[in-house]
C-alpha positions as semicolon CSV with decimal commas, in nm:
position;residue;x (nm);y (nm);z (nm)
1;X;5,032;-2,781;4,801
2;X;5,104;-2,945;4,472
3;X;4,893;-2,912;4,157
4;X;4,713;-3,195;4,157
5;X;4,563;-3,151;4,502
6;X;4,472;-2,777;4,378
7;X;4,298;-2,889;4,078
8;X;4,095;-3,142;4,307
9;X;4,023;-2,857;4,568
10;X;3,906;-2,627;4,252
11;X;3,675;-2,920;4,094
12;X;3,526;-2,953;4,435
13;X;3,432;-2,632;4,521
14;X;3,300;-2,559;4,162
15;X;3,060;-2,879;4,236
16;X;2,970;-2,713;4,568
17;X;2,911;-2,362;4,386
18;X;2,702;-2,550;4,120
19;X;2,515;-2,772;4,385
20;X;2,411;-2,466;4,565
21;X;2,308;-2,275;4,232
22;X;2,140;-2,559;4,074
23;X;1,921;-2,573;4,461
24;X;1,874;-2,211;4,422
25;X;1,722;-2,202;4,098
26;X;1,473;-2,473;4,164
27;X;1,371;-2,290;4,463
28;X;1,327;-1,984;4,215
29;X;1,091;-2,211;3,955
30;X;0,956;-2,392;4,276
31;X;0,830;-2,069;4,399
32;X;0,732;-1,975;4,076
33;X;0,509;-2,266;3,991
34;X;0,387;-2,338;4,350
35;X;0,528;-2,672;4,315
36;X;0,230;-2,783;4,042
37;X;0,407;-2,984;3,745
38;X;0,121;-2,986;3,533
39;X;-0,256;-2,881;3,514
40;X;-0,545;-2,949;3,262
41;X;-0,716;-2,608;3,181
42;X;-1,013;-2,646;3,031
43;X;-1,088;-2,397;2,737
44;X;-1,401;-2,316;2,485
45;X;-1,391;-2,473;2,137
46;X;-1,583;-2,223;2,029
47;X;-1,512;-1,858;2,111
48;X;-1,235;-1,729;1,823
49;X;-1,028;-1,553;1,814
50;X;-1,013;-1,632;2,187
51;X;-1,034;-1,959;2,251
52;X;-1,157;-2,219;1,976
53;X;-1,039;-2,615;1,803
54;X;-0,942;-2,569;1,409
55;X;-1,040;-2,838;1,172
56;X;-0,729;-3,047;1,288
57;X;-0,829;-3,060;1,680
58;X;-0,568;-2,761;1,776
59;X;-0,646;-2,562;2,046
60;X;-0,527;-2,181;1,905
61;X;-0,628;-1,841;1,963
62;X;-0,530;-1,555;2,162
63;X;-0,587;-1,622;2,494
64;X;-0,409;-1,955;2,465
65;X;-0,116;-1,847;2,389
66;X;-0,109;-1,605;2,730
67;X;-0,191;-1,940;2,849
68;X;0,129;-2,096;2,683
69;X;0,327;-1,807;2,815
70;X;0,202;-1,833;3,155
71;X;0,323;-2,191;3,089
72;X;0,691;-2,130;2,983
73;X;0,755;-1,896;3,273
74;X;0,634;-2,091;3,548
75;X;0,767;-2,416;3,411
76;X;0,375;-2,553;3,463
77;X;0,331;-2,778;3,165
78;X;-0,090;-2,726;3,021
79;X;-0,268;-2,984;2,886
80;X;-0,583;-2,806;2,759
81;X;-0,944;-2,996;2,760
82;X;-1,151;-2,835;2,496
83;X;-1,483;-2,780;2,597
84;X;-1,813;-2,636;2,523
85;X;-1,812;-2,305;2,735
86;X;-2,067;-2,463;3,058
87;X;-1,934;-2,803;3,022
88;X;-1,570;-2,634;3,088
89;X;-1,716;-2,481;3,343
90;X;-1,817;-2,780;3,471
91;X;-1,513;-3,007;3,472
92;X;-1,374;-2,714;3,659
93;X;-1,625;-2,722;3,946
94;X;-1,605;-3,130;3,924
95;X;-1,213;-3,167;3,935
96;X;-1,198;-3,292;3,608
97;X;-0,979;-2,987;3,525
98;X;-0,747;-2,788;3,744
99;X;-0,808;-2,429;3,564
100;X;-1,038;-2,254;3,294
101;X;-0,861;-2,069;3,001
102;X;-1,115;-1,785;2,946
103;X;-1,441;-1,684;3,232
104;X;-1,641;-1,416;3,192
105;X;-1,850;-1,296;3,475
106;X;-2,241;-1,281;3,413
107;X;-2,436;-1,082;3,694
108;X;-2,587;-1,249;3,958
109;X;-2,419;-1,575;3,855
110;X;-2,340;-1,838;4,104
111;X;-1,971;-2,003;3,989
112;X;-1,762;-2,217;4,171
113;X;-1,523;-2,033;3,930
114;X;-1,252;-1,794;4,109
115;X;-1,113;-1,530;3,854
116;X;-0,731;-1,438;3,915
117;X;-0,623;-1,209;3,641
118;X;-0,759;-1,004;3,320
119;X;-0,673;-1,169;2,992
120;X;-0,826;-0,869;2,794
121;X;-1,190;-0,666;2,717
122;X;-1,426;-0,729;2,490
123;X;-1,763;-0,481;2,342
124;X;-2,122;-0,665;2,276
125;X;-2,324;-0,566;2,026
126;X;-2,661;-0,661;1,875
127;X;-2,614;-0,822;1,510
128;X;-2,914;-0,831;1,289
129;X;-3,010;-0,901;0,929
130;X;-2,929;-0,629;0,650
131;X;-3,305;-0,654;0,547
132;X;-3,375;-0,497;0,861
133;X;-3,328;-0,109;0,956
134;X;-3,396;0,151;1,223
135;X;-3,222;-0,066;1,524
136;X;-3,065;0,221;1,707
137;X;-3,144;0,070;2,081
138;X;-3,251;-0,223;2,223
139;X;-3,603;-0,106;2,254
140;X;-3,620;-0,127;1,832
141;X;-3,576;-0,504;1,870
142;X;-3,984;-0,554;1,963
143;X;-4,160;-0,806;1,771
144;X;-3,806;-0,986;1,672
145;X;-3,682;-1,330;1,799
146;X;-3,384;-1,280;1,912
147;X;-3,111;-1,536;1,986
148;X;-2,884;-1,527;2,295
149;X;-2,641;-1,785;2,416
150;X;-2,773;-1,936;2,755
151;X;-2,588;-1,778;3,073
152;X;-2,385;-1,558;2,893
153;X;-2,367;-1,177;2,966
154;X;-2,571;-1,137;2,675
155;X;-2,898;-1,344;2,800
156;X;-2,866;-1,176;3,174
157;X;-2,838;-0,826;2,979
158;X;-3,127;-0,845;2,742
159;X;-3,345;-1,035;3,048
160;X;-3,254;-0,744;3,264
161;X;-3,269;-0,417;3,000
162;X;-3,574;-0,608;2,787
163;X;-3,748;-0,818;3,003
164;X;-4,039;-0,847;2,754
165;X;-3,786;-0,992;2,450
166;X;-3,880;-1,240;2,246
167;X;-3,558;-1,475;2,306
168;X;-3,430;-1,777;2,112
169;X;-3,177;-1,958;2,377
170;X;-2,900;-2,175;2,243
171;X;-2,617;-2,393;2,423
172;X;-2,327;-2,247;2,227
173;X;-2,251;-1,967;1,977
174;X;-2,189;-2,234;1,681
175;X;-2,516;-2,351;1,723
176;X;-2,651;-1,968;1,735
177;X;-2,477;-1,863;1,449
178;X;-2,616;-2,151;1,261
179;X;-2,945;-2,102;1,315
180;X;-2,862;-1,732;1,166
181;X;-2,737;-1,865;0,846
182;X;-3,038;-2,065;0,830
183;X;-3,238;-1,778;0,867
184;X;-3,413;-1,914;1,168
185;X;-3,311;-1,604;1,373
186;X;-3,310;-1,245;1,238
187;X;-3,177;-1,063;1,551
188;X;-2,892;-1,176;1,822
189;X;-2,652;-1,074;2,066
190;X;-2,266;-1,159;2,024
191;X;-1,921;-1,011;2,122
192;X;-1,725;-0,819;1,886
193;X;-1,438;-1,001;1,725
194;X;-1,612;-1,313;1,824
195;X;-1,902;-1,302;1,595
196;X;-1,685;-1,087;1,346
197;X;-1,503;-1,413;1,356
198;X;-1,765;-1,657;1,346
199;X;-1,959;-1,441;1,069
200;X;-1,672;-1,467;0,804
201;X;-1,633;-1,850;0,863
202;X;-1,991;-1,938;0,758
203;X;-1,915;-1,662;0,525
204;X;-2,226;-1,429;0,633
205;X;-2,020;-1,139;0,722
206;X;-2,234;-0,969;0,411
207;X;-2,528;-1,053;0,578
208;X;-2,553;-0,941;0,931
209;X;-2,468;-0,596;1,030
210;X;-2,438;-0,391;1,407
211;X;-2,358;-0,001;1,481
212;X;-2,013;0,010;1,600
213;X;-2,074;0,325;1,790
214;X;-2,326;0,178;1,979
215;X;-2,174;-0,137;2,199
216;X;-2,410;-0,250;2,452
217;X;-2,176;-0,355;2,767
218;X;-1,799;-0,430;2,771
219;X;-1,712;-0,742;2,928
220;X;-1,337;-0,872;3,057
221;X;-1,254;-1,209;3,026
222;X;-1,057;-1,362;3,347
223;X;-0,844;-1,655;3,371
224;X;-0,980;-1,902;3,656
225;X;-0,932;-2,177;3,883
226;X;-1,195;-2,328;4,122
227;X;-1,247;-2,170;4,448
228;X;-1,034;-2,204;4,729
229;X;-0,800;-2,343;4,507
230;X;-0,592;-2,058;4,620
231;X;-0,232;-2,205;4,544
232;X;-0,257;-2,282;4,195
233;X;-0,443;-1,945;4,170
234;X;-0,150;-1,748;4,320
235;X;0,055;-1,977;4,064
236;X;-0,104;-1,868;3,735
237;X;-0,133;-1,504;3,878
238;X;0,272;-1,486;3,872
239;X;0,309;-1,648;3,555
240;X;0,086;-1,413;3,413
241;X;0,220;-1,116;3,538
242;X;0,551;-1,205;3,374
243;X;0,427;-1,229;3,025
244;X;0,573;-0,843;2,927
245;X;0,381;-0,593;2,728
246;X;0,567;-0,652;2,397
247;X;0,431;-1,032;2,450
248;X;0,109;-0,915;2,536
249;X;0,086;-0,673;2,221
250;X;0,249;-0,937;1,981
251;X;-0,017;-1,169;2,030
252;X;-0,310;-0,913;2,027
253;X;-0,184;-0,754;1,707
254;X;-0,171;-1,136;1,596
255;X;-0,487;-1,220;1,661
256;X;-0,703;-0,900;1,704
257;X;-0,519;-0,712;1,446
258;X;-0,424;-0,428;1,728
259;X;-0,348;-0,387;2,110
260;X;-0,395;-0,161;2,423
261;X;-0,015;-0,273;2,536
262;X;0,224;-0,015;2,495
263;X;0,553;-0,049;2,333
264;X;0,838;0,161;2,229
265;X;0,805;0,109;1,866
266;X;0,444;0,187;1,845
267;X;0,273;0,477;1,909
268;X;-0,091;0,466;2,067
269;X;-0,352;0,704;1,898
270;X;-0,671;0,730;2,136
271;X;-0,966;0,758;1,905
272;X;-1,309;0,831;2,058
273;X;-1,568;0,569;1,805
274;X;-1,871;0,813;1,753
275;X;-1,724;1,110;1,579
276;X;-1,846;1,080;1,272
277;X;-1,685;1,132;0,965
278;X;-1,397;1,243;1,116
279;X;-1,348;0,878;1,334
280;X;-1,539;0,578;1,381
281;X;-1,539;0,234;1,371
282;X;-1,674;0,084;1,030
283;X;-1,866;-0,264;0,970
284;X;-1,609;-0,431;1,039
285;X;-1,497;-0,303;1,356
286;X;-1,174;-0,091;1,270
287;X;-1,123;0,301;1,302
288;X;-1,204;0,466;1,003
289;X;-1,313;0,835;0,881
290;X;-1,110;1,169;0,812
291;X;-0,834;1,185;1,094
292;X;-0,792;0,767;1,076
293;X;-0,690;0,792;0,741
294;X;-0,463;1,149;0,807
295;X;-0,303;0,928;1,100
296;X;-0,253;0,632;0,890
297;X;-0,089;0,857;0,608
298;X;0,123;1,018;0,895
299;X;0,275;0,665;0,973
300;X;0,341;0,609;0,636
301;X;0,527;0,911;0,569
302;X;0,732;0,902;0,908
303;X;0,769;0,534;0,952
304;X;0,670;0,532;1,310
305;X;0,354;0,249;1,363
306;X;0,068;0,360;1,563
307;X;-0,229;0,182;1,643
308;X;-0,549;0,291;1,788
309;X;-0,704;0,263;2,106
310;X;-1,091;0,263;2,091
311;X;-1,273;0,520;2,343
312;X;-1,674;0,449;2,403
313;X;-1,702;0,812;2,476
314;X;-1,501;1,153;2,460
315;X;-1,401;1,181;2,822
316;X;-1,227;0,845;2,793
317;X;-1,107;0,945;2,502
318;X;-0,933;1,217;2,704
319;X;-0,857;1,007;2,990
320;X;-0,687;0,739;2,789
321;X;-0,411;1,057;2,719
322;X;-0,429;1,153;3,092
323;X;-0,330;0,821;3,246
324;X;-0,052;0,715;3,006
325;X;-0,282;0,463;2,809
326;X;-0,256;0,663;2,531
327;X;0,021;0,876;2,345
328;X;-0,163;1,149;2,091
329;X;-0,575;1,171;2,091
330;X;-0,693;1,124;1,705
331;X;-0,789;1,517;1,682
332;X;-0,838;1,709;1,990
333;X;-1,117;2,058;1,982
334;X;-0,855;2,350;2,074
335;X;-0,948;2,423;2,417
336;X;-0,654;2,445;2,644
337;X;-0,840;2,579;2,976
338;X;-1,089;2,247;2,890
339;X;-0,824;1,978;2,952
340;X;-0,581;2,036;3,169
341;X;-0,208;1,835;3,188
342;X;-0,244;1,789;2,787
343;X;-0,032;1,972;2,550
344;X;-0,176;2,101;2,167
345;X;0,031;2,037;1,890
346;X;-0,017;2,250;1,615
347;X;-0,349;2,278;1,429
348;X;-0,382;2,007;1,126
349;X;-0,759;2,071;1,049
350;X;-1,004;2,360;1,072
351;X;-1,362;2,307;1,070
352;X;-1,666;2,576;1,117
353;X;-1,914;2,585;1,378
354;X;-2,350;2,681;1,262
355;X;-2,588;2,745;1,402
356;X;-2,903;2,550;1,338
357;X;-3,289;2,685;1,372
358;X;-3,626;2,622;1,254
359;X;-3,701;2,855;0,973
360;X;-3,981;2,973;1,164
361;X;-3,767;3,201;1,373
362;X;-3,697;3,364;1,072
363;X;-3,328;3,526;1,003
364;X;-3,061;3,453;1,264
365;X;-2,694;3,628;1,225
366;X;-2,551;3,602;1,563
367;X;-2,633;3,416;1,909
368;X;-2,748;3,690;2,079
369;X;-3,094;3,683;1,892
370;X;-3,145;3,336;2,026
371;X;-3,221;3,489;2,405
372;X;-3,483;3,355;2,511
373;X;-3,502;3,031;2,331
């Protein structure tokens, strides 16, 4: 066989072998995408850092870029329809849009909406005016008008823990948040980082204050597609699920100024939010007290970066160590026989323990002399 006819065999089987690989890998994206080219997701123009328009008309925040992620891996090119939150809703339900960037369950509610995957978790609180004082529950807020956006968890929870409230309903948050820098509403309901958000835009983040030990509900926000729609949900389930953890935590520490997303370079610190001074969260919704600021000197002086993960309560405090959520709880109570599977470190604080009693019971000097009471 002479050259030339070996150099013709050779250019023909490498177009064969290319052929076949070129078929194979748009079976791979084929499978991927579930054959859809392009969708319109409909998203909120008004939830940041989630969702929201800027000044310019861009659609930005957090859970659009997952969406934009979702969108590179699958090869599923987004065109997004910014929307007021029902009115997305809506064009869902209609066919007007194939998919909606951000739902979030309300109880009892009747959606055509399907939810396919968690983008992420979110705390609500009660935000009132700093003239006002002694709101510890949501009992306290009697005799105040208080402002709730309509069918949002935060109407169905205050209808359903305080049916007798005194409610102001409004069709969006922007319009809700104006009315509180107009004064019109001294009391409302609102999700964490999104009122946070909203607060310091109309610059009132002075004016309005909430307990951040004290969250009311936490809520998860779901990516969606109509129901039945069960290819394009299976779809934007797989592209989500290949957006890795370091992607994940890149964008929440972009936007949310921290993550729950493991990575290698960053240690997690679970931090239980109501143990006060030693760790908190402070007005503006970050850990703070005694062992935040020893952790925060301890990354400074080793160069390792931690972040922390916020625990509603002690026990998930612990259980955020147990199942691998967390790396190191904040500042742990010696008691090895109380939490089993965790290891102590040595001690870095020592605090004492009182006893407390009404001076009526006259002098006290050990526990014993409490029988009986």
């Amino acid at each position: 066989m002479n050259l030339k006819i070996q150099l013709i065999l050779v250019m023909f089987l490498a177009g064969v072998i290319s052929g076949i690989c070129i078929q194979d890998c748009q079976a791979a994206q084929n499978t991927i995408s579930g054959g859809f080219g392009q969708i319109t997701v409909a998203c909120p123009i008004a939830a940041p850092p989630y969702s929201y328009q800027d000044e310019d008309g861009q659609v930005k925040g957090s859970f659009i870029e997952l969406w934009r992620l979702c969108s590179e891996k699958t090869g599923i090119k987004i065109n997004f329809m910014p929307a007021q939150m029902k009115n997305g809703i809506d064009s869902v339900c209609a066919g007007k849009a194939d998919a909606f960037a951000i739902h979030i369950p309300v109880e009892n509610e009747t959606s055509c909406l399907a939810d396919i995957t968690p983008l992420g978790h979110e705390h609500g609180y009660v935000f009132w005016h700093k003239n006002i004082s002694g709101i510890k529950t949501v009992q306290d807020l009697k005799g105040f008008k208080i402002g709730v956006v309509r069918g949002t968890t935060h109407e169905a929870y205050i209808r359903k823990n305080f049916p007798n409230a005194v409610l102001e309903v409004f069709s969006g948050s922007q319009a809700m948040i104006e009315a509180a820098r107009k004064k019109e509403i001294p009391v409302f309901l609102g999700y964490l980082h999104n009122t946070l958000s909203s607060l310091k835009k109309y610059q009132l983040e002075t004016e309005f204050q909430f307990d951040p030990q004290n969250p009311l509900y936490t809520i998860t926000g779901y990516a969606a597609v109509k129901k039945g729609n069960n290819a394009l949900a299976k779809a934007v389930k797989n592209g989500m699920s290949l957006i890795t953890a370091d992607e994940r935590a890149a964008i929440e520490r972009k936007w949310l100024g921290m993550s729950s997303f493991k990575t290698e370079d960053t240690l997690i610190i679970s931090a239980p939010i109501r143990f006060m001074p030693f760790i908190y969260l402070n007005a503006e919704g970050n850990p703070a007290g005694m062992f935040a600021d020893i952790w925060r000197l301890w990354e400074q002086k080793t160069g390792r970066n931690i972040e922390f993960l916020h625990a509603d309560t002690w026990k998930t405090g612990i259980e955020n160590i147990r199942n691998g959520k967390a790396d190191i709880h904040v500042g742990l109570i010696y008691a090895p026989e109380d939490y089993e599977g965790i290891c102590f470190s040595q001690h870095f604080y020592e605090v004492g323990v009182s006893i407390f009693f009404p001076l009526k019971y006259g002098k006290v000097s050990k526990i014993a002399e409490l029988s009986g009471f």
